[in-house]
N, C-alpha and C positions, 0 to 999 in steps of 0.2 A: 296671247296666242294669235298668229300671224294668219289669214288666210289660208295662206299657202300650207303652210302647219294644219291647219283642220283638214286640209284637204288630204294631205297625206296622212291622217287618220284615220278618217273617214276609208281609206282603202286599206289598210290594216288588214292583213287577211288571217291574221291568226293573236294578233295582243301584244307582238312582240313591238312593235315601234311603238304601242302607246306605251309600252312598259318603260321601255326607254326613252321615251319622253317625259315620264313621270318623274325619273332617276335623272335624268339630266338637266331638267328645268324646275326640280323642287324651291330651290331658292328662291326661283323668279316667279310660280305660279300663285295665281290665288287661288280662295279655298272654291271660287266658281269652275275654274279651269282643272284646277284637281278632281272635281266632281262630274266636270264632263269628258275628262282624260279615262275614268272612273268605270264610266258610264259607256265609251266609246268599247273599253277592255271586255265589259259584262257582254258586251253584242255580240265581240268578234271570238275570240277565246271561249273556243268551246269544247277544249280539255280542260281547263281550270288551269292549265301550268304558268301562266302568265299574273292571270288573278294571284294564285297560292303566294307567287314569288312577291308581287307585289304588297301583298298582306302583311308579308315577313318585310319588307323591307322599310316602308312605313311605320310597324310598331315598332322596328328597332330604332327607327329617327326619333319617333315622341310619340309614347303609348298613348298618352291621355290625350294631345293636340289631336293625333288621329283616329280616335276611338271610333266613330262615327264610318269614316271611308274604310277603315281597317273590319269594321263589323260587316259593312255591305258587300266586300272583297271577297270575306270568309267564307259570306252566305251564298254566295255566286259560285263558289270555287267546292262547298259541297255540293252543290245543285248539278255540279258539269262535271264533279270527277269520280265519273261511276266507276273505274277502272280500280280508284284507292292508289292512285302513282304519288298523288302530293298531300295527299291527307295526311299520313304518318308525321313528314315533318314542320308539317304547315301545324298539326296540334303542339309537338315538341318545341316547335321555333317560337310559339306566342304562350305556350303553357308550362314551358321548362320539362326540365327530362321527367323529373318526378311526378308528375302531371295524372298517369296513371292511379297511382299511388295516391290521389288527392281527387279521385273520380265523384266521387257522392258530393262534394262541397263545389265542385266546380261546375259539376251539372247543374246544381241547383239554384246555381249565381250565373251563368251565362249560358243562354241554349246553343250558340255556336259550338261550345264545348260539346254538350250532351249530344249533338246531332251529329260531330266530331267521332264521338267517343261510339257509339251506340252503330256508325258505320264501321266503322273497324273493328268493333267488338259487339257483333249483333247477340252474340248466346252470352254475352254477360247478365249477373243478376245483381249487379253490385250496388243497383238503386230501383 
């Protein structure tokens, strides 16, 4: 990553240029620069819409390579989207449609999920 390049992240006034920086220099970034691309998102993006998109975008390149950024993306993006605009598909797009339907075992295996699930279905009793 170029100076000039942090610089214009660094003013990012809402996640969308690191989003697309993330999406346009996947090939060429390492896992430091992806972290601080990451990192840069979590400050500026503070509807989650950036975060969400990127979460999805990442686990569909390589669930298990990005577990890690993809987990921290999540947890940012339920923290910022009090509104519930990107939470619906952000659970569908990493948990599959049936996702619902498999609520108890998924909760119980990854809290992104459960904190996923329990915003969007606060009077559920399903666990």
């Amino acid at each position: 990553m170029t100076s000039d390049e942090i610089k214009t992240l660094r003013n990012d006034p809402d996640g969308l240029l690191s989003y697309e920086y993330l999406a346009n220099h996947m090939g060429q970034s390492s896992p430091d620069e992806i972290d601080a691309v990451i990192e840069n998102m979590i400050a500026v993006d503070m509807s989650g819409q950036f975060l969400a998109s990127a979460a999805r975008y990442l686990h569909a390149i390589d669930p298990a390579g990005f577990a890690e950024p993809v987990r921290r993306l999540v947890a940012a993006t339920i923290d910022k989207d009090r509104e519930h605009r990107y939470l619906p598909d952000l659970l569908t797009g990493l948990y599959g449609e049936d996702c619902v339907a498999d609520a108890r075992r998924l909760s119980a295996s990854d809290d992104n999920f459960r904190r996923i699930y329990k915003r969007l279905y606060p009077a559920s009793d399903s666990f």
